[in-house]
C-alpha positions in Angstrom: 48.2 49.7 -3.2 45.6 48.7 -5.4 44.9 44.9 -6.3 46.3 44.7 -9.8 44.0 44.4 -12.5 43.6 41.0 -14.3 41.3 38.9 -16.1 43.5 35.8 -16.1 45.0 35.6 -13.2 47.3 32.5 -12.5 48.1 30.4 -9.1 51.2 29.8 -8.2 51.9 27.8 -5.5 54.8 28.6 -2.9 56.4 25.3 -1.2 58.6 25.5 2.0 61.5 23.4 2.4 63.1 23.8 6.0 66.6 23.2 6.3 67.4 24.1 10.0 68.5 20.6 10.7 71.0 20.4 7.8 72.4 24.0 7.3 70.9 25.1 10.7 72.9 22.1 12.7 76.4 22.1 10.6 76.4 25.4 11.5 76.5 25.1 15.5 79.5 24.5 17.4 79.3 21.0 19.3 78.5 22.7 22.6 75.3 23.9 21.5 74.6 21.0 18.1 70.9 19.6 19.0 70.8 16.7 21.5 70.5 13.0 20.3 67.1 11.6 19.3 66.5 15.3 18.9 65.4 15.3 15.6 62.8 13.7 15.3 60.7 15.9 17.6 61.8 19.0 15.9 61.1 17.5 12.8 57.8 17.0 14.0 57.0 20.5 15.0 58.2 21.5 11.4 56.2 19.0 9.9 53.2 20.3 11.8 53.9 24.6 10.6 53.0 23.0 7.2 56.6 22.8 5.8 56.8 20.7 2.7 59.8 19.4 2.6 62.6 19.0 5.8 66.2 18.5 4.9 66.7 16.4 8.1 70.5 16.5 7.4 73.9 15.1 5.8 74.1 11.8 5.9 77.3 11.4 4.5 78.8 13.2 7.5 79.4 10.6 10.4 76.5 9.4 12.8 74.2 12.2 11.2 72.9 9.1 8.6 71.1 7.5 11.6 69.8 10.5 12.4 68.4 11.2 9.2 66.9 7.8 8.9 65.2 8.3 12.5 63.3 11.5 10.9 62.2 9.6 8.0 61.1 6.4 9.9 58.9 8.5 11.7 57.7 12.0 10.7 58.4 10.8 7.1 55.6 8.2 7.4 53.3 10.3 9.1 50.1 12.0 7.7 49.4 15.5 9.4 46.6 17.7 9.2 47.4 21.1 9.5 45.3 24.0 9.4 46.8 26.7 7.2 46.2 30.7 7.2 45.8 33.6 5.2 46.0 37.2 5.4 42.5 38.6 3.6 41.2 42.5 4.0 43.9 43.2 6.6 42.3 39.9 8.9 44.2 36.2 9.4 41.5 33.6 7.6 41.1 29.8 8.1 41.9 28.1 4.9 40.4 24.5 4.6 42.2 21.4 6.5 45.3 20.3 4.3 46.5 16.6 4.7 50.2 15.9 3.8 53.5 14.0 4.6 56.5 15.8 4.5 59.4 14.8 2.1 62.6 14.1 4.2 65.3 14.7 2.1 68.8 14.8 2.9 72.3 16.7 1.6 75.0 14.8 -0.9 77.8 15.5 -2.9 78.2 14.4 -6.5 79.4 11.5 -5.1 78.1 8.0 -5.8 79.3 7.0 -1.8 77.7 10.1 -0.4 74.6 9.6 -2.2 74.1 6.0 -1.8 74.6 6.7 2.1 71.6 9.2 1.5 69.5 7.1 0.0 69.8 4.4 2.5 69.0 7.2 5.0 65.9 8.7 3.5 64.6 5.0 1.9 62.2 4.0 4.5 60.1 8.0 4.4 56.7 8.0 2.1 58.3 10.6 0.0 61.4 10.5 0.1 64.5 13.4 -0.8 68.0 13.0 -2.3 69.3 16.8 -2.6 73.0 16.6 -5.0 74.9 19.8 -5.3 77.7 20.1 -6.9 80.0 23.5 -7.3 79.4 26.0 -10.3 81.2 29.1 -9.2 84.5 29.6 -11.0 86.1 30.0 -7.8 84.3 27.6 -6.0 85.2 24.8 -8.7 89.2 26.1 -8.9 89.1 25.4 -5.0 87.3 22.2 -4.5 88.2 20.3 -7.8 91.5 21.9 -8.9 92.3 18.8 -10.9 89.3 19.0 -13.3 87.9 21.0 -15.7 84.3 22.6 -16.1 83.3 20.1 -18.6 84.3 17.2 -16.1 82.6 18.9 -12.9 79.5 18.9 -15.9 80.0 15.5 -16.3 80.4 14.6 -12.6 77.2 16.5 -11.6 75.4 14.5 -14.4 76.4 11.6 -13.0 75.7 12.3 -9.6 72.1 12.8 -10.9 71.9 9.6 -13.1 73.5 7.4 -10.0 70.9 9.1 -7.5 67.6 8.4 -10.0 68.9 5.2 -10.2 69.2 3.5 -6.5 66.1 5.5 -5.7 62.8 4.9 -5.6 60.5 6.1 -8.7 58.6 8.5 -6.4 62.2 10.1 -4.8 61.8 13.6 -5.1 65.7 14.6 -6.8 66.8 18.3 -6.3 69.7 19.7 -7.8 71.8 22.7 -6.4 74.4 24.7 -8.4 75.9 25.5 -5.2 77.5 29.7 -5.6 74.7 29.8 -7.9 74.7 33.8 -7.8 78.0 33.9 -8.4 78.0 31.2 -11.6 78.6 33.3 -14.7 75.2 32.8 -16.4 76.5 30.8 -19.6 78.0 28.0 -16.9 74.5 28.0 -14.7 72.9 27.8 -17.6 74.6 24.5 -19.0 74.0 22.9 -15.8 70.6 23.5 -14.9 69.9 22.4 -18.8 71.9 19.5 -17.7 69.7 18.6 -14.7 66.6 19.8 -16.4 67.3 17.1 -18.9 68.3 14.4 -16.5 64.7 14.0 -14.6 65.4 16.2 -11.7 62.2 17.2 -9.8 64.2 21.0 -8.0 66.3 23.0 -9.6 68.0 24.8 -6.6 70.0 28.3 -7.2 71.6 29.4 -4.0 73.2 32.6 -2.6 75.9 30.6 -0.8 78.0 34.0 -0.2 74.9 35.9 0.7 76.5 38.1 -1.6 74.1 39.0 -3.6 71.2 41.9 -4.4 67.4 41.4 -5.6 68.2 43.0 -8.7 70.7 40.2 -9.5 68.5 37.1 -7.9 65.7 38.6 -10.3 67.6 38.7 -13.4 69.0 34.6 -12.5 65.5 33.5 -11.5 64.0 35.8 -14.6 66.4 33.5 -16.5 66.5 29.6 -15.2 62.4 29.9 -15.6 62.9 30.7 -19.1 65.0 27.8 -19.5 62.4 25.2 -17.6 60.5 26.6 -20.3 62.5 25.9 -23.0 63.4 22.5 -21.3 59.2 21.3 -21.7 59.3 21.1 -17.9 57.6 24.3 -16.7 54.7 22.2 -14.9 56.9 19.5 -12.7 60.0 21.3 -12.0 60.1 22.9 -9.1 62.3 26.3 -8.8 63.9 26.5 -5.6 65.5 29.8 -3.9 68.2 29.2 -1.0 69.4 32.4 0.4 71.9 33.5 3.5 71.4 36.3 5.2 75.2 37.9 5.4 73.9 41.2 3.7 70.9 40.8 5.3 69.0 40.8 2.5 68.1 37.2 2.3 64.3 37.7 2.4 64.4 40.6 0.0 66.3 38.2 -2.7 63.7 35.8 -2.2 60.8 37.6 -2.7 62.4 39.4 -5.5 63.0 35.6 -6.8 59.5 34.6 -6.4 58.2 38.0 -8.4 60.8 37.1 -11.1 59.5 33.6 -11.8 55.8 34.8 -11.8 56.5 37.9 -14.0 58.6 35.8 -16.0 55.6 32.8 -16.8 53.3 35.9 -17.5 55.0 37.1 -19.8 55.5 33.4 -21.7 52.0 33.1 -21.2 52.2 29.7 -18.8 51.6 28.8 -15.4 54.4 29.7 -13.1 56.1 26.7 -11.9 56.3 25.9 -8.5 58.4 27.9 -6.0 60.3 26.7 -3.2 62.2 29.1 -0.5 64.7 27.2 1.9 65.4 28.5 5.1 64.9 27.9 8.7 62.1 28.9 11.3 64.5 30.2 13.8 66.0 33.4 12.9 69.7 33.2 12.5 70.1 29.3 12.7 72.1 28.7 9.5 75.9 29.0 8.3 77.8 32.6 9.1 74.8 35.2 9.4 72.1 32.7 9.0 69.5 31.1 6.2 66.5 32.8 5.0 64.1 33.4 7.8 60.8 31.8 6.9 58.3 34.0 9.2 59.2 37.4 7.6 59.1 35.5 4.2 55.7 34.2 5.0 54.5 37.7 6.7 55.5 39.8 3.6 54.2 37.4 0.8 50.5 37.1 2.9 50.6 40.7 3.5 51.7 41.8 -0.2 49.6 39.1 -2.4 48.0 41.9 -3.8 51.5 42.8 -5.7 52.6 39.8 -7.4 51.2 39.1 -10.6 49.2 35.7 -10.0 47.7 34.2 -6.9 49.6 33.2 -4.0 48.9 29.2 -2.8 51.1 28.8 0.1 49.8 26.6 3.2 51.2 27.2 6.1 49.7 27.7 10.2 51.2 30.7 11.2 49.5 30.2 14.4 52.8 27.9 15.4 55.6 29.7 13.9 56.6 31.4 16.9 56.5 27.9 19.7 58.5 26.3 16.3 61.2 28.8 16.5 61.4 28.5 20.3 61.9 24.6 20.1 64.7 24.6 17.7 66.3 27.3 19.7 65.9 25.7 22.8 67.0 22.5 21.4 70.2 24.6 20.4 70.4 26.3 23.8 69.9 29.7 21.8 67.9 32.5 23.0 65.7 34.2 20.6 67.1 37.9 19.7 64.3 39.8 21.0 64.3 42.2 17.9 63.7 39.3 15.5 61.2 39.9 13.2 57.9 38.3 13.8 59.0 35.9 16.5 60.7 38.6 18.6 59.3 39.5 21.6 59.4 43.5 20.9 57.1 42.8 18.2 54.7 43.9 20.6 56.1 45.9 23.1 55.0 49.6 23.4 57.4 52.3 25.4 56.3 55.3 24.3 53.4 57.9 24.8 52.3 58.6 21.6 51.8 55.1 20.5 50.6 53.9 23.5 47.8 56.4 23.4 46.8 55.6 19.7 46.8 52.2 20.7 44.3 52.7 23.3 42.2 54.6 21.5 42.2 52.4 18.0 43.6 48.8 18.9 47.1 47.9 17.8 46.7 47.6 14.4 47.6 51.7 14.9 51.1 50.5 15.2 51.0 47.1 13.6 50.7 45.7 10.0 49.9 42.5 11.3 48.8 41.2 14.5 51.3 39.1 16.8 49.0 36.2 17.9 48.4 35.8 14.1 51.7 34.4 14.7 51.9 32.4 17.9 52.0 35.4 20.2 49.9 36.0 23.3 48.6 39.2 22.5 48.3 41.8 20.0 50.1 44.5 22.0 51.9 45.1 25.8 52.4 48.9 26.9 55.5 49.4 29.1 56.7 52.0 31.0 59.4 53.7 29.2 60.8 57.2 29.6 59.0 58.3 26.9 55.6 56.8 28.4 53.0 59.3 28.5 50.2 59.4 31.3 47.4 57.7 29.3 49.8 54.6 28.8 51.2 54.4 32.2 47.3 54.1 33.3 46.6 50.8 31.0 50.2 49.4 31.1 49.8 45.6 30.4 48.2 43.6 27.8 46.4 45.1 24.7 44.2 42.2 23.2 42.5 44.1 20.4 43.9 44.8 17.4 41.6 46.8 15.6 38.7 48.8 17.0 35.9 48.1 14.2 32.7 50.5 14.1 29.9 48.7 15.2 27.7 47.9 12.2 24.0 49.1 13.5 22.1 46.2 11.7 24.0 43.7 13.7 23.9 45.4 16.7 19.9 45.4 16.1 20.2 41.5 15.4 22.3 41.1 18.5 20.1 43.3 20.6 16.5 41.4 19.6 18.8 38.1 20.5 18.2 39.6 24.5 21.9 40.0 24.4 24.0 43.3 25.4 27.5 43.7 24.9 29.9 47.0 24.8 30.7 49.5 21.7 34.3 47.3 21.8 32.6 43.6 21.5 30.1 44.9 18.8 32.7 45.7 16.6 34.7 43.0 17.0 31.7 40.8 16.2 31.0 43.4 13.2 34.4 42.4 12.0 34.3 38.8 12.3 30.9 38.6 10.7 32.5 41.0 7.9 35.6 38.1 7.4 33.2 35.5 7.2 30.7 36.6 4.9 34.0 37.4 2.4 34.6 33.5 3.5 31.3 31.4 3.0 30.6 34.0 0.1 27.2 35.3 1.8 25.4 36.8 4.8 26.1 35.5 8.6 23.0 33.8 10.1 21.3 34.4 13.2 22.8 31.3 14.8 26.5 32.2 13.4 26.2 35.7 15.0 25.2 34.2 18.4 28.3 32.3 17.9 30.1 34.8 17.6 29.2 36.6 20.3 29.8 34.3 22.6 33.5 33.8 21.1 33.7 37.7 21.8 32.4 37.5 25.3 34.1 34.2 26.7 30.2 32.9 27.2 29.5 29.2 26.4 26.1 28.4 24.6 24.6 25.6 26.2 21.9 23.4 23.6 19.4 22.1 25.3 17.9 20.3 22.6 20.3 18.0 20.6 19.6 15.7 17.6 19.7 11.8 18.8 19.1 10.4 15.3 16.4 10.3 12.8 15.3 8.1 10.0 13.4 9.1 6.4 11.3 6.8 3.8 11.0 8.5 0.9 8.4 6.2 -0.5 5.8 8.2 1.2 7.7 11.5 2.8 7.6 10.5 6.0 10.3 11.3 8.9 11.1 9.8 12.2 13.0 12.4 14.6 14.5 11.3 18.3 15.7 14.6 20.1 17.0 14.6 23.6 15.7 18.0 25.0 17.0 18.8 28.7 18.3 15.3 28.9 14.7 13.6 28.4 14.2 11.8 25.1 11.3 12.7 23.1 10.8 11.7 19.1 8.4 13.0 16.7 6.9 11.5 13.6 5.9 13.1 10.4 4.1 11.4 6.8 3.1 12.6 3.9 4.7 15.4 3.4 5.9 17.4 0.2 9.4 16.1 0.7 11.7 14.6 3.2 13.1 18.0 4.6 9.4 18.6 5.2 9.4 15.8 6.8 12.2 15.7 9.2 11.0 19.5 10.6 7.2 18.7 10.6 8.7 15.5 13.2 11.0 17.4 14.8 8.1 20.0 15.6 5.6 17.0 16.4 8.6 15.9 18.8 8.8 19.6 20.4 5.4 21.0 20.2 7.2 23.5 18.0 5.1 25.2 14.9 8.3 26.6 13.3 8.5 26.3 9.4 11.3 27.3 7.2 12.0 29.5 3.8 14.8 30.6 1.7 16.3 27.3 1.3 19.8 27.1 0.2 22.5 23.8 0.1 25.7 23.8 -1.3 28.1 20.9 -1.3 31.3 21.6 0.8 33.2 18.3 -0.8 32.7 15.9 -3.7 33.2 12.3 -3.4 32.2 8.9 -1.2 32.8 11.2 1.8 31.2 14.3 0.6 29.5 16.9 3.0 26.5 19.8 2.4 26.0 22.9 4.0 22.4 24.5 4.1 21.0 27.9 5.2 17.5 29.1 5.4 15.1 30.9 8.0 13.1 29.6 10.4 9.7 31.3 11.6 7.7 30.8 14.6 5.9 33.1 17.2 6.8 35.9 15.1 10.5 35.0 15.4 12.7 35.2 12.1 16.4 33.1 13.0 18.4 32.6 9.8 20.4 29.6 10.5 23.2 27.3 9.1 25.1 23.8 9.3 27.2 21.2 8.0 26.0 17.4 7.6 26.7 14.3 5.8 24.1 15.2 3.3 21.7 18.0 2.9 18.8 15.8 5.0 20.9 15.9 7.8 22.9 19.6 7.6 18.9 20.4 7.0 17.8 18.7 10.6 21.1 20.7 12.2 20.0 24.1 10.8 16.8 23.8 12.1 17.6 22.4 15.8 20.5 25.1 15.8 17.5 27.9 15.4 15.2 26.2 17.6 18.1 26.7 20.5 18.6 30.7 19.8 14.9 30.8 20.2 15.0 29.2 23.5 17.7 30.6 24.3 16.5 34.2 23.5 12.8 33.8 25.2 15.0 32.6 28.0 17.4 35.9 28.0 14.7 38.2 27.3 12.4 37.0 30.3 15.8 37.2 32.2 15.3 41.5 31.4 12.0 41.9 31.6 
């Protein structure tokens, strides 16, 4: 499909709240409910996939209040660094470090006892949750509060709200759920979620309890309650939340379908779409009856589709660790993983027959995968089994399949490779074609010489070994002058340079004096790579000597120093070519 064409092209931002220790435990039988002092540690692994918030439980149920408080006394004040990932020209990208602590919420009635009991749960967390639902669904209300009217269950929610904000702390994140929301006749969902909207809350929840429910319908409700966070004035701090169960199992589909109708629906008002939240669990079917939303399809189809929805996708997640997370909470549940999950199941990349198998060979797996399995946590992008319909090619390579797409070699890098007195296969020349094609998209311009060798070593399993290295140096700008210690082959040696036309000048004309080098450099560029007290630069140029050309790159507290990197990074491929070319001579 082609990417749709916009010239104004919003972000909207995609949060994960993780419930598999709320609606993923109530919904165990006691032989398999998670060991004591388990949560903690599973919250941690949850915490670590890049999950906003964790609904660690219901405290108002007995002993799970201790429970919740031992998540929020511990992952709750805890700051993780994740890396998170994204799916860009078909190929999983690093996006930049994110630094975050997870809300810990927890689950309450309307009730003021329930939600005090939550509060003194969640209390001691950084950012702490209180989640109130109360029921909307005409048959959910005739059941659960037969002796009140619709107006008083109003009234009751309301004040569930106002008693929640007010034991809290000002920084409590309060979420609302019209519990049977998809099965709320619109004029009552829409006086309640006014109601909330109006009372401060920070989520405005709308499940599919019943799992009852088609896209169609979650469109037109989610098409709807963003129009009304509109109309409310709160379209840029609420936060719309989708929570989904999988009895038809269309749980993903509604939530997707959700997502598209908020964004479409903010396009078409002409404002930013408000944030979206999907609740589910990273195990697949952990969750009352059939199961919650699974969260690794959702994350797979929204990465792998961001071309179709209407703005641009900010979701943070490491895929990387979804599959170990889903095996934690399983095992902590003594469940076994149904091996036809999606994404986490272990025939995601199991091959049987002859025809695929053979295509696979020829091409990589990507022949018979949309995405690649260890983008997700698996060990490999394919595994060819025999089968009865295995063919003769595939029962000769049975076993592991590592690549996932055969790339043409690009000719100019294999040249570049080549004249680096290194020779590698048809197979690790495009891979390295490849990589050098996803990072160039990534830094926005051409790989260097010293990225490329990096690369090739990544490729081939070979480690680069510097033997020069940058001790320290020292600059006076008064008069241009540079003082460079190096350690080359573990012998110190320093080299001094003054007067120069500037202190980059400087620090190479010293680090050359040090070296009895006579490299010098051109097509200088630095960018900054963060602003601030802490900020970094990032520098490329090319360096020639001897009728060697090494474009080169590198990262340091300030340009001086990414500057002295660069160069010592180029000086190394040098030696290290000289030494691989005498090596073939």
């Amino acid at each position: 499909m082609e990417k749709p064409i916009s010239t104004n092209r919003k972000d909207a931002q995609v949060e994960l709240f993780d419930t598999s220790l709320r609606d993923g435990a109530q919904s165990l039988p006691n032989k398999k409910q998670f060991p004591p002092d388990a949560k903690p540690a599973l919250a941690d692994a949850i915490a670590r996939l890049g999950v906003t918030t964790i609904e660690a439980g219901f405290p108002g149920t007995e002993h799970d209040g201790q429970e919740v408080a031992d998540v929020a006394e511990t992952v709750g004040r805890t700051r993780y660094v994740i890396t998170p990932r994204t799916i860009e020209d078909g190929e999983l990208m690093n996006l930049p470090p994110r630094e975050f602590t997870p809300i810990i919420t927890g689950l309450a009635r309307a009730v003021p006892s329930e939600i005090e009991q939550t509060w003194q749960a969640v209390s001691k967390a950084l950012r702490p949750g209180i989640h109130v639902f109360v029921a909307t669904a005409a048959e959910h209300m005739q059941v659960k509060h037969k002796d009140k009217s619709k107006t008083e269950i109003l009234a009751m929610a309301q004040a569930g709200i106002r008693h929640a904000r007010a034991i809290s702390s000002p920084n409590t994140q309060l979420e609302f759920s019209c519990e049977a929301a998809s099965t709320t006749d619109m004029p009552t969902l829409e006086q309640f979620v006014r109601m909330a909207l109006n009372e401060d809350v920070n989520v405005i929840n709308l499940p599919d309890t019943l799992g009852a429910a088609s896209p169609r319908r979650m469109g037109a409700i989610f098409r709807a309650v963003t129009q009304w966070v509109h109309e409310e004035g709160r379209h840029q701090e609420v936060t719309i939340s989708s929570h989904n169960h999988d009895d038809g199992a269309r749980a993903v589909e509604n939530t997707i379908s959700s997502l598209h109708a908020v964004i479409d629906t903010a396009n078409t008002l002409g404002i930013d779409p408000p944030t979206f939240q999907v609740e589910g669990v990273v195990t697949p079917g952990l969750g009352e009856r059939n199961g919650n939303t699974f969260l690794a399809p959702f994350v797979r189809d929204v990465l792998t589709d961001r071309d179709e929805f209407r703005a641009d996708i900010l979701m943070y997640v490491d895929t990387k660790r979804i599959l170990r997370t889903a095996k934690q909470i399983a095992e902590a549940a003594r469940l076994k993983i149904d091996p036809n999950a999606p994404v986490v199941g272990s025939e995601t990349r199991k091959h049987r027959s002859g025809v695929h198998s053979d295509a696979i060979i020829k091409g990589g797996a990507a022949v018979y995968a949309a995405v690649n399995p260890v983008w997700f946590g698996h060990p490999n992008a394919a595994e060819l089994e025999d089968g009865k319909f295995q063919g003769n090619h595939g029962r000769q390579h049975l076993g592991t399949v590592d690549t996932y797409r055969l790339t043409k070699a690009n000719p100019a890098i294999a040249k570049r490779i080549e004249s680096m007195g290194l020779h590698l296969s048809t197979l690790e020349l495009g891979n390295i074609t490849q990589a050098c094609s996803v990072n160039a998209l990534r830094l926005k311009r051409p790989v260097t010489d010293t990225e490329l060798e990096a690369f090739a070593a990544e490729v081939t399993a070979q480690d680069l070994t510097d033997s020069i290295k940058t001790v320290e140096f020292r600059e006076r700008t008064a008069d241009n002058s540079a003082l460079v210690l190096l350690n080359c082959d573990g012998i110190d040696i320093g080299g001094v340079a003054q007067h120069t036309t500037g202190n980059i000048s400087a620090l190479i004309h010293a680090a050359n004096n040090a070296l009895r080098f006579d490299g010098d450099i051109r097509d200088f560029e630095a960018h900054a790579l963060t602003d601030g007290a802490d900020a970094t630069a990032s520098v490329s140029f090319t360096v020639v000597q001897n009728g060697y050309e090494i474009s080169t790159s590198a990262e340091g507290e300030n340009v001086d120093a990414a500057s002295l990197n660069a160069y010592i990074r180029a000086v190394n491929l040098i030696k290290r070519t000289e030494k691989r070319l005498g090596q073939h001579s």
